[in-house]
N, C-alpha and C positions, 0 to 999 in steps of 0.2 A: 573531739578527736576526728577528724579528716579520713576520710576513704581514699585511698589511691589506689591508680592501676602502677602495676609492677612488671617489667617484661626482662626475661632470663633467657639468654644464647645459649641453650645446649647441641651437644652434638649428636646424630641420628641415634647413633647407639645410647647413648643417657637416655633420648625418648622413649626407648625399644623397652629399657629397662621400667621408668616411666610408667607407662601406658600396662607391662605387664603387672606392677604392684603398684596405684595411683598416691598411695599413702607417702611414696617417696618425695611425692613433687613438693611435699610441706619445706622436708629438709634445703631446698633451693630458695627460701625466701629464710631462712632465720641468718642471714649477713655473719655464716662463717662461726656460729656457737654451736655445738655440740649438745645433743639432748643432756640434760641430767639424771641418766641409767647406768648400769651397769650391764654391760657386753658381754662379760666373758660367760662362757658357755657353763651350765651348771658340773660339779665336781659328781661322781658318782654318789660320794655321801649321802651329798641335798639333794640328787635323784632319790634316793632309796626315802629318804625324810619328804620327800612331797607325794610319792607313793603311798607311806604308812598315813601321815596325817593330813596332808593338803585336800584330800576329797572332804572329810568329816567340816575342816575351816572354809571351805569353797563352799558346802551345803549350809550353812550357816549366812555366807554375804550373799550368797542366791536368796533366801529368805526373806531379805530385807529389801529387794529389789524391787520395780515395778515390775508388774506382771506381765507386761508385753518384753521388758529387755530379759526379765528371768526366762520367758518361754524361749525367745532366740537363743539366747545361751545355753539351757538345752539342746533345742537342736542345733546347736553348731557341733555339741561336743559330745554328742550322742547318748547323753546319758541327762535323767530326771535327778531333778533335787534329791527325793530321795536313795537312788541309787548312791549318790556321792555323799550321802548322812551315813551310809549303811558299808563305808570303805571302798566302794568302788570308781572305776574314772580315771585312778591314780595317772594311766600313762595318757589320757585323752588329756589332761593337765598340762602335764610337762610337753606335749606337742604342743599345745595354744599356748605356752608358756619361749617356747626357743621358735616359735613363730613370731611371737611379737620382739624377742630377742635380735631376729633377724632384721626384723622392720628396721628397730632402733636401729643398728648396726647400717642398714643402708637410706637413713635418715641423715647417721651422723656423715655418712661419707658425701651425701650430698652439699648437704651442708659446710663440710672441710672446703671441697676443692670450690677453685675464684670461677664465678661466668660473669661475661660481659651481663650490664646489670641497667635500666632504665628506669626512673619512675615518673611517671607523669603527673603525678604529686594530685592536686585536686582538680589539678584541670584538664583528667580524662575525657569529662562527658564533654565538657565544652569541644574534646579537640573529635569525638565522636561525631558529635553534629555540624559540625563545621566542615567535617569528610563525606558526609551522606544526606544533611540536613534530615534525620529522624532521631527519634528519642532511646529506639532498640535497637539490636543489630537485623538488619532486611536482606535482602537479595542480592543484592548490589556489593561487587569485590571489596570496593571503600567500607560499608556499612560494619565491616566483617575484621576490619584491621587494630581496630580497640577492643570491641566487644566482641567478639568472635569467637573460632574456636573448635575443637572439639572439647568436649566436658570430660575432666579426668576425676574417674571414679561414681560415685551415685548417691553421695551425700548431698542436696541442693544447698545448704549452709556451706558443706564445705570447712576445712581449717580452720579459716579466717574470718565465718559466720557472716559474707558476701558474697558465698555463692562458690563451686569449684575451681580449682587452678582449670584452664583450660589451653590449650595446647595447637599447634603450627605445625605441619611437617616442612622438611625442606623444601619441598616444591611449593607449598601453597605459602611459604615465606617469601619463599624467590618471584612467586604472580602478585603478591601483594607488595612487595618491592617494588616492581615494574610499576603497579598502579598507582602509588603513595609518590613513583618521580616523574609522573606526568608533568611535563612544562608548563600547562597553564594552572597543573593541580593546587599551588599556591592562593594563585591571584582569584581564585573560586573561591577558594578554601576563606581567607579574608572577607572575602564581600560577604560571604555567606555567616556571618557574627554579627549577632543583632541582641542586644542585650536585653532590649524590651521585649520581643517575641522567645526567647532563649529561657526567659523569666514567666512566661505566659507559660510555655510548656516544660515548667521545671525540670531543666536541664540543670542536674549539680552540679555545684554547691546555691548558684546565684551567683547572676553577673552583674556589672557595670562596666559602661562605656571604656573605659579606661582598660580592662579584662582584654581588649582583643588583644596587644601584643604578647603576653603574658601564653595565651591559647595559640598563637602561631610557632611563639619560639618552643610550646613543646610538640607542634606539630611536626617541627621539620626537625628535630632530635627524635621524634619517634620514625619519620621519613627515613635519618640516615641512621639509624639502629636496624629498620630492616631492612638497608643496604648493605651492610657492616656483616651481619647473618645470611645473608644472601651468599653473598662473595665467599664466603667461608663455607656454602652448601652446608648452615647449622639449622635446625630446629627452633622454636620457641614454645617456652613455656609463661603466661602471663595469669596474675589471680587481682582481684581486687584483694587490700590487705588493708 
């Protein structure tokens, strides 16, 4: 199965939201399917039912855990195993419980509505090094426009177990626009594909002679994707997936 880069037009405000809860940016790459949970908010019943018995069932799958996720999970929820063996926790439950309720919920909504949507398919790296000729992203505006970023959230796997969606604001969309339509940035961009040296420094996947137009024509689809977001003063959100 193929790694690609994936790059999503959001608008300032979706960032805002974004960047406050990172968990949301997953819902932006699942192509418009809705998680598989249920939303709606618990009834008072099943409150009073996760209060009576949810601590005693919670002390039990804490039990079974790794010891470093059972320790976190205490402190998140301020209470020890034992405390939740012995009926207590009841309402620290039902908070972590319409917490991740809520996630879901602005998972699915991201996921609903359409964003302009690009993928560079497997020939990310290729179109990386052909922008900056390096293998990471460096210093350099070019270097910064595949692999780039700011990193959303603090998982290093991330979602997609390639690492965090990582993110664009308008303006540094809009300076990397300018930079990606540089006039001669093409005719560089081409000479700079060399299939034997590209190959020396394992750039993914592995090329061949025949790869370079394959890596230009997603270059200049990734060129006018961050023209397209530009012009529209939108955001980008991009993940390896």
């Amino acid at each position: 199965m193929s790694m690609t880069a994936t790059f999503i037009e959001v608008e300032a405000a979706e960032l805002a939201k974004i960047e406050a809860d990172p968990s949301l940016a997953e819902g932006l790459f699942q192509s418009g399917h809705a998680m598989p949970m249920v939303f709606g908010e618990l009834a008072k019943t099943m409150q009073d039912r996760v209060r009576a018995a949810g601590p005693q069932m919670f002390a039990a799958a804490l039990s079974n855990l790794d010891p470093r996720i059972k320790k976190q999970l205490e402190e998140r929820l301020g209470h020890s195993t034992e405390a939740f063996a012995a009926g207590g926790g009841g309402d620290a439950l039902l908070k972590m419980m319409e917490e991740r309720r809520a996630r879901a919920v602005g998972i699915s909504q991201m996921s609903k509505k359409a964003h302009p949507t690009i993928s560079l398919e497997k020939e990310w790296h290729g179109v990386h090094f052909v922008l900056c000729g390096e293998i990471e992203p460096g210093q350099s505006l070019l270097s910064k426009a595949v692999l780039g970023g700011k990193a959303l959230g603090e998982d290093d796997e991330g979602f997609s177990g390639y690492g965090p969606a990582r993110c664009f604001t308008p303006q540094q969309v809009a300076e990397l626009s300018s930079a990606l339509s540089q006039a001669e940035l093409e005719t560089k961009a081409a000479a700079r594909f060399d299939a034997e040296r590209m190959n020396k420094l394992k750039i993914y996947p592995g090329w061949r002679s025949t790869d370079a137009e394959p890596v230009m024509a997603a270059f200049r689809s990734l060129r006018d994707f961050y023209a397209d977001a530009a012009g529209r003063g939108h955001a980008i959100v991009t993940c390896l997936i």
